[in-house]
N, C-alpha and C positions, 0 to 999 in steps of 0.2 A: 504494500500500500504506500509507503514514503516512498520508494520506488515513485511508484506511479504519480504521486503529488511533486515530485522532484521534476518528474519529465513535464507536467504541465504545466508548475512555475514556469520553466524554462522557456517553452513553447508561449508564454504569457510575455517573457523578458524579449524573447524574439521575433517580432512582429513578422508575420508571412515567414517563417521558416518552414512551418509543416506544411501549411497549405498555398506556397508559394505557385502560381501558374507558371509552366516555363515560357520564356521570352521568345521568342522569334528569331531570333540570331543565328546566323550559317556556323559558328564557332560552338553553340553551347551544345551539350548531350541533352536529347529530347526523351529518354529513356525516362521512365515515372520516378520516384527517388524513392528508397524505401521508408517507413516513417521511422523518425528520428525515437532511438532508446538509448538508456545509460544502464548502467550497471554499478552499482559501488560496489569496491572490492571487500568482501565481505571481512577484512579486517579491521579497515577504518567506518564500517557503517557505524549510524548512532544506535543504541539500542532501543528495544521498546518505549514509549515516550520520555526519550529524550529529545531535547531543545536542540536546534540548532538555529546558525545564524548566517546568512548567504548575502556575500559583498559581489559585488560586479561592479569591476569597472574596465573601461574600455580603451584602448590605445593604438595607439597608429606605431609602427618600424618600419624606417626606411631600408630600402634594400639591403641585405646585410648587416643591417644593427640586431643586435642580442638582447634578450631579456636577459636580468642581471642573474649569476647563478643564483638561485636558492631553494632550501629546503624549508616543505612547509609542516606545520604543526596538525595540518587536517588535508583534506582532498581541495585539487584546485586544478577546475575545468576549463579548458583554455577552448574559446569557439573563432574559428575563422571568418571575419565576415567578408573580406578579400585578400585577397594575395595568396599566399604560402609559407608556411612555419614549419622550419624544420622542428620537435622538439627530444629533445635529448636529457634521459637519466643518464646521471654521470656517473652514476653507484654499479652498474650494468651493464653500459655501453650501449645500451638499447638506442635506436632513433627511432621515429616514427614522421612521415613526411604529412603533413595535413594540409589539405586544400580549402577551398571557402567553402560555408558551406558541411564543413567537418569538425568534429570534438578529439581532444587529447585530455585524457584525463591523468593528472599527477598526482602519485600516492604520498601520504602524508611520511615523513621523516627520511625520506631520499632527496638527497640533492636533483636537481633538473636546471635544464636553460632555454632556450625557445630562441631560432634565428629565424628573420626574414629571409626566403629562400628568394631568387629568381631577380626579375628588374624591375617589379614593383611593390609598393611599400604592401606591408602585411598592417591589416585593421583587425583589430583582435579585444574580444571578451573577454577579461579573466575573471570565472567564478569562483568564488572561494568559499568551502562548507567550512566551517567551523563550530563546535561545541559553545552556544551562549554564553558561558559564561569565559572565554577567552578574552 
């Protein structure tokens, strides 16, 4: 069920994401998009009524600029709204290339970084769950 409240937040926070029409453009994929799910890693979920508390905020990387390294104290969903973010734990070596349009989600107490990939700047959401009382 927080599940499910989480993904409709979400869908509330991003106006025409789910039910976006696609555009008419000789470039874009016309193909339907699947609907948008998250999954919390069921280490960092909250338990049974617990509070949490969800920041977003938004920012623009010009080509090749970096989110600063860091490691977070809760989960923190990173949404593409254009461009391309490389993001990378640093604990792992894992990357994950994310396009607009797409989530990365970062697990609580691993370092991670986020680069703007490609030649245009990356515009990006960063959700952050955190426990209330943090």
């Amino acid at each position: 069920m927080r599940k499910l409240i989480l993904v409709s937040m979400l869908a509330a926070t991003l106006p025409g994401l789910a039910m976006a029409a696609p555009s008419a453009g000789p470039a874009l994929n016309t193909q339907p998009s699947s609907p948008l799910s998250l999954a919390l890693p069921q280490d960092d979920e909250p338990g049974q009524g617990d509070k949490v508390r969800m920041t977003v905020v938004q920012t623009t990387l010009a080509p090749g600029e970096s989110l600063p390294d860091n490691a977070r104290t809760a989960l923190r969903y990173i949404y593409v709204k254009s461009g391309r973010l490389q993001v990378s734990n640093l604990v792992t070596g894992d990357r994950q290339d994310v396009e607009a349009g797409e989530f990365a989600v970062e697990s609580a107490g691993q370092w991670h970084t986020g680069k703007a990939m490609g030649a245009e700047p990356a515009e990006i959401l960063l959700i952050e769950q955190a426990p209330a009382d943090l």
